[in-house]
Each structure stands twice: as structure tokens, then as C-alpha cells.
ZABAKE-637670 format. One line per 10 residues: their letters; for each residue x negated, y negated, z of N, C-alpha, C. Coordinates in steps of 0.05 Angstrom, whole numbers, plus 5000, padded with zeros to 4 digits. Layout:
BEGIN
A = X/Y/Z/X/Y/Z/X/Y/Z; ...;
//
This chain:
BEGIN
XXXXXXXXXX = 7010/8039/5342/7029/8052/5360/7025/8082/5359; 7025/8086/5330/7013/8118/5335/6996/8130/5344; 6973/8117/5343/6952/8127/5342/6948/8131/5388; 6967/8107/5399/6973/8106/5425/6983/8130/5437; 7008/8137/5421/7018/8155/5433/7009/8189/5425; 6995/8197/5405/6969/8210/5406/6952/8216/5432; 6933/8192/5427/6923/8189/5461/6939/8204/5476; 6962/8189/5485/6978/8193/5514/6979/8227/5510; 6987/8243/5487/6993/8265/5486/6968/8277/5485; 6946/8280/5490/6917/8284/5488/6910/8287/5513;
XXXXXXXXXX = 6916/8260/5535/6900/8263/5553/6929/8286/5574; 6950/8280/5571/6981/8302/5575/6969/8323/5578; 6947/8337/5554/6943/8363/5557/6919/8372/5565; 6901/8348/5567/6878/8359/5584/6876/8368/5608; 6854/8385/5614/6857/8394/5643/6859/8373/5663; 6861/8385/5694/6861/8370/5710/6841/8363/5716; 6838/8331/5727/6813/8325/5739/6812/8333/5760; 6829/8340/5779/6816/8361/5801/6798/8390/5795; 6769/8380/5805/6757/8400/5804/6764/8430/5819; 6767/8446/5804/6767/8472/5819/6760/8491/5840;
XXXXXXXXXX = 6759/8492/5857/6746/8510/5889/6734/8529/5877; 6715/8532/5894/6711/8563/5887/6730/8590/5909; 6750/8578/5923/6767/8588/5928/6799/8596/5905; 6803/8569/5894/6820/8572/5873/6817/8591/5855; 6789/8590/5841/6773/8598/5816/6770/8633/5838; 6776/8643/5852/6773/8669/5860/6802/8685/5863; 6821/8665/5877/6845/8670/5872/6862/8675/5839; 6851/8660/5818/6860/8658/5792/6845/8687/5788; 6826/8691/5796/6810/8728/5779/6826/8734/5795; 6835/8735/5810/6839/8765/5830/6869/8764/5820;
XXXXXXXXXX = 6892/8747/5806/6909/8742/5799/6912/8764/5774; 6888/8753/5760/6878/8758/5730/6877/8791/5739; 6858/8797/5751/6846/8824/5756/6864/8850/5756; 6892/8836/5774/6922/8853/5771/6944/8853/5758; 6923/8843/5732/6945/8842/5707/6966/8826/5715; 6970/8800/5724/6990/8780/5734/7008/8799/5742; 7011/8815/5758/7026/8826/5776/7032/8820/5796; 7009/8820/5818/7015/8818/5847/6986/8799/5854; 6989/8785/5880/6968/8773/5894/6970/8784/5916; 6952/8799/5931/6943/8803/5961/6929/8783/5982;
XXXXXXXXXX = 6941/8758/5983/6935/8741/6001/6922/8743/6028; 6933/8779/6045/6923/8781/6067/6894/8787/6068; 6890/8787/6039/6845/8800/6040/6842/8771/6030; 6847/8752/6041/6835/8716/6035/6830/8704/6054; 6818/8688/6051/6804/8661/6074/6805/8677/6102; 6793/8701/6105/6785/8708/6129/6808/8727/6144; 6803/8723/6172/6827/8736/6186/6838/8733/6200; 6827/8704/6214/6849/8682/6232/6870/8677/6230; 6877/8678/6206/6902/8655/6191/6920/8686/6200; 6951/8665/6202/6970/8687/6216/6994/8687/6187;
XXXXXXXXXX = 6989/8663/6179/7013/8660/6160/7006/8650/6129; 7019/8647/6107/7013/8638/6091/7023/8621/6079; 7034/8591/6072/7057/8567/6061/7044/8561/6033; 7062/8554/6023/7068/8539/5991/7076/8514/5986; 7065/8499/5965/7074/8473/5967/7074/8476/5941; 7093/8463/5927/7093/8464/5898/7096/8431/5891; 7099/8419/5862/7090/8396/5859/7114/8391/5872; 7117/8356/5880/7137/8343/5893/7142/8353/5915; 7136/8368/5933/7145/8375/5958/7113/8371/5971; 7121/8349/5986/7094/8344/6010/7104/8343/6036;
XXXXXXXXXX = 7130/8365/6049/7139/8355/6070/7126/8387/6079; 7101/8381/6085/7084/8404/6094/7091/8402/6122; 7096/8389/6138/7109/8399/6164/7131/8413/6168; 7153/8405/6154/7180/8435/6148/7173/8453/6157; 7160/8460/6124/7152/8474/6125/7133/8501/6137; 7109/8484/6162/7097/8502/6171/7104/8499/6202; 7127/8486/6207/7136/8480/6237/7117/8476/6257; 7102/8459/6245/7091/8439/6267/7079/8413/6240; 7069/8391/6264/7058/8363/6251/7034/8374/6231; 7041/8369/6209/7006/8373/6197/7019/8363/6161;
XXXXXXXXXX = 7008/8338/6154/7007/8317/6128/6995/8325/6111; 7007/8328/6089/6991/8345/6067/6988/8323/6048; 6995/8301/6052/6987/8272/6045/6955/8260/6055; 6947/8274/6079/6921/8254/6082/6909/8269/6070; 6903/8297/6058/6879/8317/6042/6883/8305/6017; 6910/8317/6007/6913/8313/5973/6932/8304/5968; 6934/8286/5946/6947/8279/5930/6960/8294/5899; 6951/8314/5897/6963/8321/5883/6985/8328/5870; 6996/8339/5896/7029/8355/5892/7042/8321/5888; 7030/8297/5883/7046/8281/5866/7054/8286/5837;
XXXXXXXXXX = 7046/8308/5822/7045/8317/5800/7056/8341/5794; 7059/8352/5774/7061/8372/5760/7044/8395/5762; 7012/8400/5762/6994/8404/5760/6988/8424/5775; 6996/8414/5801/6978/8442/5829/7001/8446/5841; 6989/8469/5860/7001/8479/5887/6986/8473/5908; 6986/8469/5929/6984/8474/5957/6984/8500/5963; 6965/8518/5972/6969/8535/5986/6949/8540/6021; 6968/8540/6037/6962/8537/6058/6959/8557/6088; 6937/8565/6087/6933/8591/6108/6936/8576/6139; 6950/8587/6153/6956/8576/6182/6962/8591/6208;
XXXXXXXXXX = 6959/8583/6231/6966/8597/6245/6996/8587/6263; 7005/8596/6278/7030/8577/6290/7025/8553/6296; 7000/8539/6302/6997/8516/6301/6982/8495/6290; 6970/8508/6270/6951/8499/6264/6937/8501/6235; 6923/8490/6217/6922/8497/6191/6889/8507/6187; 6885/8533/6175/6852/8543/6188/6838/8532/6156; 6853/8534/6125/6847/8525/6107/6862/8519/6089; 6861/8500/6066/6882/8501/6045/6864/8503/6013; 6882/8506/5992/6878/8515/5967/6887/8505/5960; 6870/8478/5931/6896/8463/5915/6891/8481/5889;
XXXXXXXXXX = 6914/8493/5884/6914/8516/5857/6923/8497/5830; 6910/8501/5810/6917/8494/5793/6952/8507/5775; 6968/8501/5770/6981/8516/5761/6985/8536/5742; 6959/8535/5722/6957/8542/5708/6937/8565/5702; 6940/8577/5725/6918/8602/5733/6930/8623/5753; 6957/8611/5759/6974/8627/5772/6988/8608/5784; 7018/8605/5781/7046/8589/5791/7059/8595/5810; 7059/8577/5843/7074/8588/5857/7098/8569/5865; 7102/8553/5851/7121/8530/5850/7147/8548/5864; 7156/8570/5852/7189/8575/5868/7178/8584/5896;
XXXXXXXXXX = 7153/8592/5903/7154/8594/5931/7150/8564/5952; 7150/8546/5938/7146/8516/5949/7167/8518/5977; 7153/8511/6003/7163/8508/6022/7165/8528/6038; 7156/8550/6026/7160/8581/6045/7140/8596/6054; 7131/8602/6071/7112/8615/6082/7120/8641/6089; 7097/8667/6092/7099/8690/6095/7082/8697/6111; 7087/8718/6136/7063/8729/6151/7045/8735/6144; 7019/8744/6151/7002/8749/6140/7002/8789/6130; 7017/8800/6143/7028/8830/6138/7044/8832/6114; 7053/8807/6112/7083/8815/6090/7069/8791/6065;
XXXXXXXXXX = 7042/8783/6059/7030/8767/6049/7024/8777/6022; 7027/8807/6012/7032/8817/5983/7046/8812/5964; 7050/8796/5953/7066/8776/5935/7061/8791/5902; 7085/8800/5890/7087/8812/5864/7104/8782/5854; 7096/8794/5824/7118/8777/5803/7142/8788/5786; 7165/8779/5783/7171/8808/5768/7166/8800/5747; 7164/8811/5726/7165/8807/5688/7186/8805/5686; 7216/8815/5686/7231/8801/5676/7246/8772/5688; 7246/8768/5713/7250/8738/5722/7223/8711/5724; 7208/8730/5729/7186/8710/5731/7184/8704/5767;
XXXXXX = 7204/8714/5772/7211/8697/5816/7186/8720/5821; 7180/8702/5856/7152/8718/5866/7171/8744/5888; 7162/8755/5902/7179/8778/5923/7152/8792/5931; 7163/8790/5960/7142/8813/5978/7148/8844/5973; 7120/8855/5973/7126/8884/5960/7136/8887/5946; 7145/8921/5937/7158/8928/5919/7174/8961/5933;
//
């Protein structure tokens, strides 16, 4: 029995088997790079995208969210978990790319469900709450 629940707490802390993007894995440096301060989302995935949404684990009602039809159930499965984020570049109608972030390379779980223009897309952290906020 011990030796079971060992295991269970072993494989608990291994990484995810979702392999990493090389979109994710650019977002985590560029995280890294500003001393976990701030992310500049608007210099990402191009310059189409008008807006930017969040999905944090348990929330897959990615249409709410980005006000129109679009299932964040037929890509990934993930946000069944703990593990990732969803992050989702879009335009008013349309989704141009998404990012399954690991959480553990940068957390956007309290922004789950909210999207930001792509102008107001500078996202700081504070240090003493930990909550995300545009500008400063």
C-alpha cells in the first residue's frame, strides 16, 4: 500500500505530458526575461489577432468568453486539469492561434475567462497580491 501511494505521489509531481510549443517555451523566457513582472502579449503571434482570452483549468466555456462559437474542447483537453492555461489570440470572430501554457512557467488562472485588446495586452503582476492588471 505504501509503496502505491508513493507512486501516485511521484507520478502527482511529474511534469506534464503535454509537450511544450515552441510558442509556450518563448512566452515562459520572455516571462522569465522581466523578472516575473510583466508579459507584453501585443509583440506575440503576429499582428492580426485583435484581442487576447484566458482559460484557466476547469473553465472550457471558451465561447463566453470570446463572444462568438469557438470549443476549446475539440483542440485540448487539458484545462480538464490543474496543469495549463489556454491562451487564446483572436479576432471578433474568429480564433487566429492558441497556447496551451503550462502553469508552471507563468500562471494565468485569475485571468480565466477574460480577454484584453490587443493595445491594453501589457499584463504586470503585482508582488504583493500575486492578481495580473493592465499597465501600471
Amino acid at each position: 500500500m505504501l509503496r502505491v501511494l508513493l507512486l501516485l505521489l511521484l507520478v502527482g509531481c511529474e511534469d506534464s505530458p503535454v509537450a511544450r510549443s515552441e510558442s509556450s517555451i518563448k512566452l515562459g523566457e520572455t516571462y522569465k526575461a522581466n523578472n516575473y513582472a510583466y508579459i507584453d502579449f501585443s509583440t506575440m503571434q503576429g499582428n492580426k489577432w485583435t484581442k487576447v482570452c484566458f482559460l484557466g483549468p476547469y473553465n472550457s466555456d471558451s465561447s463566453k468568453a470570446l463572444g462568438f462559437n469557438w470549443n476549446v474542447n475539440e483542440y485540448t483537453d487539458v484545462l480538464a486539469f490543474d496543469s495549463h492555461n489556454v491562451i487564446l489570440f483572436a479576432t471578433d470572430s474568429a480564433i487566429l492561434t492558441h497556447i496551451i501554457h503550462s502553469r508552471s512557467y507563468g500562471d494565468f488562472w485569475q485571468l480565466s475567462g477574460k480577454c484584453f485588446p490587443k493595445e491594453s495586452s501589457k499584463l504586470y503582476k503585482s508582488e504583493e497580491s500575486g492578481a495580473w492588471y493592465v499597465g501600471r
